[in-house]
C-alpha positions as CSV (number, residue, x, y, z in Angstrom):
1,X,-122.1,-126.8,-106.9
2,X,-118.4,-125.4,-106.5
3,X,-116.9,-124.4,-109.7
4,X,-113.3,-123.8,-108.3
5,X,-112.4,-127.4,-109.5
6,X,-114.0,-127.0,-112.5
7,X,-111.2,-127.9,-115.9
8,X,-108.1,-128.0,-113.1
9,X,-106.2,-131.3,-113.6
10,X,-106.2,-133.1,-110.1
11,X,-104.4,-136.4,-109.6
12,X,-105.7,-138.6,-106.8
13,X,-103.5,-142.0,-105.8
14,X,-105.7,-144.5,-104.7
15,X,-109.0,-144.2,-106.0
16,X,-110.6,-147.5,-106.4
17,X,-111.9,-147.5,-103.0
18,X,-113.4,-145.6,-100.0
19,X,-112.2,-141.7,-99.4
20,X,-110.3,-141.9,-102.9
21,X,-112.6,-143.4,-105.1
22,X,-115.4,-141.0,-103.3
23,X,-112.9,-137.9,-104.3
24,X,-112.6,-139.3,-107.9
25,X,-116.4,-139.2,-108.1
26,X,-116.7,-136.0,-106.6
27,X,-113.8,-134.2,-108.4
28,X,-115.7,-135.5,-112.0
29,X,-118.8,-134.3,-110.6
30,X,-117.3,-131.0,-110.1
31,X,-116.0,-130.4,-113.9
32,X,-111.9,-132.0,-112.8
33,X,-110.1,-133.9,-115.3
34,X,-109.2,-136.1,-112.9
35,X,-106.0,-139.0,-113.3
36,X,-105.8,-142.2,-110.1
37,X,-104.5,-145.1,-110.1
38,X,-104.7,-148.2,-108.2
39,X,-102.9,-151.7,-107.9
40,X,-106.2,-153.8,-109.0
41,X,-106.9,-153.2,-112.8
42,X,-110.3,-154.7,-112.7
43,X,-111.4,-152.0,-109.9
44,X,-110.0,-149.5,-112.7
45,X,-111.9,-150.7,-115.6
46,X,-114.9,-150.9,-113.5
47,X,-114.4,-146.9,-112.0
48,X,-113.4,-146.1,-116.1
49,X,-116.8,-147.8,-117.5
50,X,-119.1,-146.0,-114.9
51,X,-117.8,-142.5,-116.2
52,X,-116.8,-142.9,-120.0
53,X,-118.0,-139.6,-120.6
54,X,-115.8,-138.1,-117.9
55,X,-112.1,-136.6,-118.5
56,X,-110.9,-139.7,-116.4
57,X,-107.5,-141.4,-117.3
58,X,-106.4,-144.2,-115.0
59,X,-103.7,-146.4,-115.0
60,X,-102.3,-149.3,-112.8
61,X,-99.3,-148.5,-110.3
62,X,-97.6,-149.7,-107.1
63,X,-97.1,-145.9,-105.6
64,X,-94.3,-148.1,-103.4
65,X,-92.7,-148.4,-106.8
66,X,-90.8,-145.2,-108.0
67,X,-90.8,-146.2,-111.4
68,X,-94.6,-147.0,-111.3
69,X,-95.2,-143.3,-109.8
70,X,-92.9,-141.7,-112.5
71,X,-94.7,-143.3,-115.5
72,X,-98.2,-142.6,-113.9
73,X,-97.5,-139.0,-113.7
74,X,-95.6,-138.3,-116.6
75,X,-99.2,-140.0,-118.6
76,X,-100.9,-137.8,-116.6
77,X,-99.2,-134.5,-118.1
78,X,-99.1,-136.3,-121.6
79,X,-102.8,-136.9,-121.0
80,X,-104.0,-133.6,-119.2
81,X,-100.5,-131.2,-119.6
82,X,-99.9,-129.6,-116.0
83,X,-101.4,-130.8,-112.7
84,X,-103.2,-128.0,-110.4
85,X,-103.7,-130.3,-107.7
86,X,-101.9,-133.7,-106.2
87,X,-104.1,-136.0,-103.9
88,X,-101.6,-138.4,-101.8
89,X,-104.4,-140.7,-100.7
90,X,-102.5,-144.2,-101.2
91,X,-101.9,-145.8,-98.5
92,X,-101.8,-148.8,-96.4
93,X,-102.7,-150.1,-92.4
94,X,-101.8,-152.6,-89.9
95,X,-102.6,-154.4,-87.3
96,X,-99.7,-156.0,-85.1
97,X,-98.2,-155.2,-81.9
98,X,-94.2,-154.8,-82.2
99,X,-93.3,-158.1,-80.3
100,X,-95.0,-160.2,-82.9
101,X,-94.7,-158.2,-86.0
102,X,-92.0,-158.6,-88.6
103,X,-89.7,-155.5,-89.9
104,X,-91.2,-156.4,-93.6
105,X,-94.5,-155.3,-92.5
106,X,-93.5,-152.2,-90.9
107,X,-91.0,-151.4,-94.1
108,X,-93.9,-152.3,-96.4
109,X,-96.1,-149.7,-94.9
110,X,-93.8,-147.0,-94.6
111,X,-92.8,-147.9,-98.6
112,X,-96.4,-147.2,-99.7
113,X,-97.5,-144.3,-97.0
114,X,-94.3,-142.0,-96.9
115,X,-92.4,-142.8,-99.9
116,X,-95.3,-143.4,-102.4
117,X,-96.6,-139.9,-101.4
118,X,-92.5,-138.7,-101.9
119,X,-92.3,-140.7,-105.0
120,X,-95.1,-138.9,-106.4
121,X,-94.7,-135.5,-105.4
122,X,-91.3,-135.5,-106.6
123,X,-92.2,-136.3,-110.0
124,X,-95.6,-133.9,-110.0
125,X,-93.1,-131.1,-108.4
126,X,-92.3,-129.2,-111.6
127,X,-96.0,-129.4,-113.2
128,X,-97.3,-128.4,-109.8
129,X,-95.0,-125.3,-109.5
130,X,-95.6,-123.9,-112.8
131,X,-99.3,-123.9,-111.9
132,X,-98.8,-122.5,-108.5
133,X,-100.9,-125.8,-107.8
134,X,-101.3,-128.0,-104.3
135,X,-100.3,-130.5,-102.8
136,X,-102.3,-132.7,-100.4
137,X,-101.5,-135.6,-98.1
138,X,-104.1,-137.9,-96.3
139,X,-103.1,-138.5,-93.3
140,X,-104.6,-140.2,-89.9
141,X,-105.0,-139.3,-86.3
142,X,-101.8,-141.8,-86.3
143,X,-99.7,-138.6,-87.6
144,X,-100.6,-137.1,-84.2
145,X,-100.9,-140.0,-81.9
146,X,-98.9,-142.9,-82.3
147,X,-101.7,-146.3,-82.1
148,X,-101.0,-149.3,-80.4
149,X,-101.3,-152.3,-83.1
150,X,-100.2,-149.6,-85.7
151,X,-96.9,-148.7,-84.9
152,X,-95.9,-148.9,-88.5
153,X,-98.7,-147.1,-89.8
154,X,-98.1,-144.2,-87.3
155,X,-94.5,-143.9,-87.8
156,X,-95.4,-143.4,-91.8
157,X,-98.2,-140.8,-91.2
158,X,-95.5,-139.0,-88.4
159,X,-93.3,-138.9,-90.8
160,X,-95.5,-137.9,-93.9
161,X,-96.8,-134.8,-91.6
162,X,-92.9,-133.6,-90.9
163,X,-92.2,-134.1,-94.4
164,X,-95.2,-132.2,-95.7
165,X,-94.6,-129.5,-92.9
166,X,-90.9,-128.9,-94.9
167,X,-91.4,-128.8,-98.3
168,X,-94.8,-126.5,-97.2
169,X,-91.8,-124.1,-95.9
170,X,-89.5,-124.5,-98.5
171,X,-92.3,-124.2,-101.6
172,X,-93.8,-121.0,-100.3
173,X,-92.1,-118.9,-102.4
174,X,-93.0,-120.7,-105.1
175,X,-96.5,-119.9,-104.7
176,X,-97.4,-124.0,-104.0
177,X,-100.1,-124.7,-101.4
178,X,-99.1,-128.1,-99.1
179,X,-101.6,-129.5,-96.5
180,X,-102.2,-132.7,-95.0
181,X,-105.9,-133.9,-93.9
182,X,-106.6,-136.8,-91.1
183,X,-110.0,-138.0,-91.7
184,X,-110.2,-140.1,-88.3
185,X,-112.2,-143.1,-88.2
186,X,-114.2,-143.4,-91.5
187,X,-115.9,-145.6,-93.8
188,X,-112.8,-147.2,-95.8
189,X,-110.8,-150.1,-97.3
190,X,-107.6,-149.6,-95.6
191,X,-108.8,-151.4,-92.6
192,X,-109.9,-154.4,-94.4
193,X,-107.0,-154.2,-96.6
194,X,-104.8,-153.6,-93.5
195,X,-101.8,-156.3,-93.0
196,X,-101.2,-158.2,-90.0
197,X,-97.9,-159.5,-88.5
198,X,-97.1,-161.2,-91.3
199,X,-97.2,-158.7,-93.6
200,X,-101.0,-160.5,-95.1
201,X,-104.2,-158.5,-96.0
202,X,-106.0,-159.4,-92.4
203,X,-109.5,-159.7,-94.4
204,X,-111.5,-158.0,-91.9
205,X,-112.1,-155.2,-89.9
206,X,-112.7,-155.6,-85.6
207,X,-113.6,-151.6,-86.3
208,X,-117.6,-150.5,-86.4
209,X,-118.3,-148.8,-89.5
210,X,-121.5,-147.8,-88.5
211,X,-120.0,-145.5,-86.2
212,X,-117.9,-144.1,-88.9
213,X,-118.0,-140.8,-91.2
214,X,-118.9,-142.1,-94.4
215,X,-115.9,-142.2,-96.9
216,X,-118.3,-139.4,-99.4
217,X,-119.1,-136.8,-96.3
218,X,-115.1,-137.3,-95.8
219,X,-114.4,-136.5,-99.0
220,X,-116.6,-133.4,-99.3
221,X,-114.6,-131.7,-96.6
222,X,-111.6,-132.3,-98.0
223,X,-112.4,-130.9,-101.4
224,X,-113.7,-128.0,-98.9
225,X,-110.3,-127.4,-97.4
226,X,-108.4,-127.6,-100.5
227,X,-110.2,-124.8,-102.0
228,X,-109.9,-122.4,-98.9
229,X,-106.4,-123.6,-98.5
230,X,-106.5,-125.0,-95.0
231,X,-103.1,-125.8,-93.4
232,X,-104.7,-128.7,-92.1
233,X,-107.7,-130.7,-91.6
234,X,-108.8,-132.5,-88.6
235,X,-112.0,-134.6,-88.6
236,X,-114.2,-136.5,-86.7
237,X,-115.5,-135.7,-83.1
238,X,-112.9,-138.7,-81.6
239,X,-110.0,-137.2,-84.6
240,X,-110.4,-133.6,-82.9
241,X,-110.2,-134.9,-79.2
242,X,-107.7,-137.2,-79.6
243,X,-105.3,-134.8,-81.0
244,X,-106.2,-132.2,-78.2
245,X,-105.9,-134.8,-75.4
246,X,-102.6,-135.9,-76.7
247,X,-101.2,-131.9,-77.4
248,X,-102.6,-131.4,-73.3
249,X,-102.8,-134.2,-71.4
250,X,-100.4,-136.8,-73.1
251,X,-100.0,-138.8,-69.7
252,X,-104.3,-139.1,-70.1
253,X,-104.3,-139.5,-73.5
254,X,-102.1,-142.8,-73.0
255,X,-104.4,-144.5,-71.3
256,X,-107.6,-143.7,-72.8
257,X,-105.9,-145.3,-75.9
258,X,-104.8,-148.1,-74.1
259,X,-108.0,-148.6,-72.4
260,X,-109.6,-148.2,-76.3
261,X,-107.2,-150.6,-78.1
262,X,-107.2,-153.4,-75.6
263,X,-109.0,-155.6,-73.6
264,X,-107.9,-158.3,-71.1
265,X,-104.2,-156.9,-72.2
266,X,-104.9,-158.1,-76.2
267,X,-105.3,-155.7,-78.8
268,X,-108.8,-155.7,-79.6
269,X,-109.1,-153.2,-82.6
């Protein structure tokens, strides 16, 4: 077992469910004192009861909220003092094509994906500098290759890559590590969480989980690539080919996505 997480303070948004949650588990496994929060305080209390033992503090925030990100970090460095590492793994999907979808729903999604991670990041900046700490940004294959039905979603995890690729450049000297990791398809809530035109939870995902990385295995790679301090992480068979087709062959890569996304000309997934 890796000690190199071992008594650093790592803060992970988002971890009541799927690849958070499994980094939460895996970062207390590993000796982190580890701080997340989430918007559902009964998946909080349940994560805090099945680790009481664990240096675990939690709390309940909105990371589309700036004042709900300030507060959780600044009980984070009363709880912890300094952060070593910053998680952005909040976030949110969708599933509407652009002639049916309201601007809430994209605006929603770009409040929780871009500016939650900014939000945070912001106020973990100073803590994360003084420790010559990292900071990490969960991403999608949608930061590479914009996806039909999640136009929203892409345009957040575009602009959440630039963003990250700047304040890399401009923290260097500082001695701060930045990254951003796509997992590609994998076992998670944000699909069944994802909202549809309307800006609802859609309740269900047309996606085949079975098919997918499980949200632990994900996890494991990504705790792998913070410690070698990867620039980025790509994963999945379909992540890696997606983002080659598209860097290569964009004119190809549009129509395999097309052909993969819809059926009869209706989005299927």
């Amino acid at each position: 077992m890796s000690s190199y997480f071992k008594d650093k303070v790592v803060i992970v948004t988002g971890g009541t469910d799927g690849i958070g949650k499994a980094l939460v588990e895996e970062l207390l496994k590993r000796g982190a004192k580890v701080a997340t929060c989430g918007r559902n305080n009964d998946k909080l209390y349940t994560l805090q009861s099945e680790y009481p033992s664990y240096p675990l503090h939690t709390m309940v925030a909105d990371v589309s909220n700036e004042n709900d990100c300030r507060r959780f970090i600044e009980t984070t460095i009363k709880f912890f003092g300094d952060i070593d590492i910053l998680i952005n793994n909040a976030g949110i999907s969708m599933r509407a094509v652009l002639k049916e979808a309201s601007i809430e729903v994209i605006r929603k999604v770009m409040e929780i994906n871009f500016f939650g991670t900014v939000y945070c990041t912001k106020y973990a900046l100073n803590s994360i500098i003084s420790r010559k700490g990292t900071i990490v940004g969960v991403s999608s294959i949608a930061g590479y290759r914009g996806l039909p039905g999640r136009n929203g979603y892409s345009a957040s995890k575009f602009a959440l890559q630039g963003w990250l690729e700047a304040i890399k450049t401009e923290l260097a000297q500082d001695g701060v590590h930045v990254m951003w990791v796509c997992p590609g398809f994998t076992t998670s809530n944000i699909r069944h969480a994802a909202l549809n035109k309307d800006g609802e939870s859609q309740g269900e995902s047309p996606m085949d989980e079975g098919a997918m990385m499980p949200a632990d295995e994900c996890a494991n790679y990504i705790l792998r690539a913070i410690q070698k301090k990867k620039r980025t992480l790509v994963l999945t068979f379909t992540g890696k080919r997606t983002v080659f087709m598209n860097k290569f062959f964009p004119g190809l890569a549009d129509k395999m996505v097309r052909k993969f996304f819809f059926k009869d000309g209706k989005l299927i997934k």
